[in-house]
C-alpha positions in Angstrom: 38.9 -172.1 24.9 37.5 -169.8 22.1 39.2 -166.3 21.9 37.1 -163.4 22.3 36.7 -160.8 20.0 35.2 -157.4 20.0 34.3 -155.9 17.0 33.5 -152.4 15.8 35.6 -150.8 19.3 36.5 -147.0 19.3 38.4 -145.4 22.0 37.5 -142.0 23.0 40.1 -140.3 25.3 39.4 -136.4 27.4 42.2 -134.7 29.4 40.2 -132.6 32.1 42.8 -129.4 31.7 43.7 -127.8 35.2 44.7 -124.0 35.6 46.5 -122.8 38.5 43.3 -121.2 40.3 41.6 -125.0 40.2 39.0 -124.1 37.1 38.9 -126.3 34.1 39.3 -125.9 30.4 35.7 -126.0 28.4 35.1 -126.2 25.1 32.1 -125.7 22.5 32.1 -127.7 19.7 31.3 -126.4 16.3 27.6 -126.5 15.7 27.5 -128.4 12.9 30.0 -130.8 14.3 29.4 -134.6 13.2 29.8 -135.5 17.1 28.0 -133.5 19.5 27.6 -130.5 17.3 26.9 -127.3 19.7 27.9 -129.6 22.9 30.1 -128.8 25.4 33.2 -130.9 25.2 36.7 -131.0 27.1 40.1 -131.4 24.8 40.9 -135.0 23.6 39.7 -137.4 21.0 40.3 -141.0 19.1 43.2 -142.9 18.8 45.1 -143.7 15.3 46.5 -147.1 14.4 50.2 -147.6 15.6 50.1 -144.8 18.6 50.7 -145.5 22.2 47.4 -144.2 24.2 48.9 -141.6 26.0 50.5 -140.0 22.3 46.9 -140.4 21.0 46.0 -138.0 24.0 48.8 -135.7 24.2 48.5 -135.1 20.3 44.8 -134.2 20.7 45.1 -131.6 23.3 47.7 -130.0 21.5 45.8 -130.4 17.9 42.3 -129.1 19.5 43.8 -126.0 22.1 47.5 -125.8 21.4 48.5 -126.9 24.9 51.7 -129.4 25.4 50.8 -131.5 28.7 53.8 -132.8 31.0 51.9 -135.0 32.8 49.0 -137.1 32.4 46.7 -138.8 35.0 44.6 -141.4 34.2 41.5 -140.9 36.1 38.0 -142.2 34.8 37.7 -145.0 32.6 34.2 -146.1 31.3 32.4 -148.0 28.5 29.4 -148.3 26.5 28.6 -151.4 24.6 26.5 -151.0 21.4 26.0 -147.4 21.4 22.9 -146.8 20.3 22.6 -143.1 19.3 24.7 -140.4 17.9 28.3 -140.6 16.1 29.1 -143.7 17.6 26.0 -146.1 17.1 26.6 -149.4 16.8 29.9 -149.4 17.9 31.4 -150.5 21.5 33.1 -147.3 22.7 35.7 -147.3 25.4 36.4 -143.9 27.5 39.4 -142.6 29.2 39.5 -139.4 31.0 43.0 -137.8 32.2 43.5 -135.2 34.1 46.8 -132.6 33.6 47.7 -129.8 36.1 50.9 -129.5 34.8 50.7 -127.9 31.1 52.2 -124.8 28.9 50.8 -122.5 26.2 48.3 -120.6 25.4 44.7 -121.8 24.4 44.5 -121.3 21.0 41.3 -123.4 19.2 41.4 -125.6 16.2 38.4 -125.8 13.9 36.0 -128.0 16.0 35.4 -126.1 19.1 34.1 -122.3 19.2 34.5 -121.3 22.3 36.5 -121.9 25.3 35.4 -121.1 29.5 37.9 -121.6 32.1 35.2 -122.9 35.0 35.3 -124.8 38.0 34.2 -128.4 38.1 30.9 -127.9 39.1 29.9 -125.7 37.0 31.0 -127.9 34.1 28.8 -130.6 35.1 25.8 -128.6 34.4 26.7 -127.9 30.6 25.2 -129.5 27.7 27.1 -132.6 26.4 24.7 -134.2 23.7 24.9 -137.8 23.9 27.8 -138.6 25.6 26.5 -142.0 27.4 26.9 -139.6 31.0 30.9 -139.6 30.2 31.8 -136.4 31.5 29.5 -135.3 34.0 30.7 -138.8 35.3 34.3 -138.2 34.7 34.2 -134.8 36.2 32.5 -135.7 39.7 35.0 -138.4 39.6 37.7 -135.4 39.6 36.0 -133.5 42.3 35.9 -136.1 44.5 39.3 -137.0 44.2 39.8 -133.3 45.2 38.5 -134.1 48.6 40.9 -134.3 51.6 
């Protein structure tokens, strides 16, 4: 049997960041950003060669908002094959979403993001996102339902 083999792959990982009062950590990406310029984003980002996933993650959140997460939750995963528009056309992009409610620091921005809101999930589904594929409006009603009792 052949072995199968999926070329051009990029992983994309976001870490839904939870304050004490139940809002949520948004950011605004640069406008001239190469992904999503102007968008709304949450913290997180691609993986690089030889790190375990949940490094990859752990190092972005701290890289893009200064924050050091304890713990991690996987929550949403999702996938587009052959993107077809934006920064990662033509590739097959792979999407993990965490969640972390149990963090220290103080936000502090790098270079790509703007701006930062603390608001609640719902409100953060209404935001702009630029092509995202649906990812985090999908990702975050995934986390408000798994709010519910």
């Amino acid at each position: 049997m052949p072995t199968k083999i999926l070329n051009d792959v990029r992983l994309i990982q976001k870490c839904i960041i939870v304050r004490s009062d139940g809002k949520i950590l948004a950011l605004q990406r640069t406008p001239n950003d190469h992904s999503r310029g102007g968008n709304w984003d949450l913290p997180g980002g691609g993986y690089e060669e030889g790190e375990k996933i949940v490094d990859a993650i752990k190092r972005e959140v701290m890289e893009e908002v200064g924050l050091t997460t304890h713990s991690l939750a996987p929550l949403f995963i999702d996938n587009h094959m052959h993107v077809k528009e934006g920064f990662f056309a033509g590739h097959n992009v792979f999407g993990i979403c965490y969640v972390c409610k149990d963090w220290t620091g103080d936000v502090t921005l790098s270079p790509e993001h703007v701006k930062y809101l603390w608001v609640t999930p719902q409100e953060f589904i209404d935001f702009d996102f630029g092509a995202d594929n649906g990812f985090f409006a999908t990702a975050m009603q995934s986390y408000i339902d798994s709010q519910k009792p």
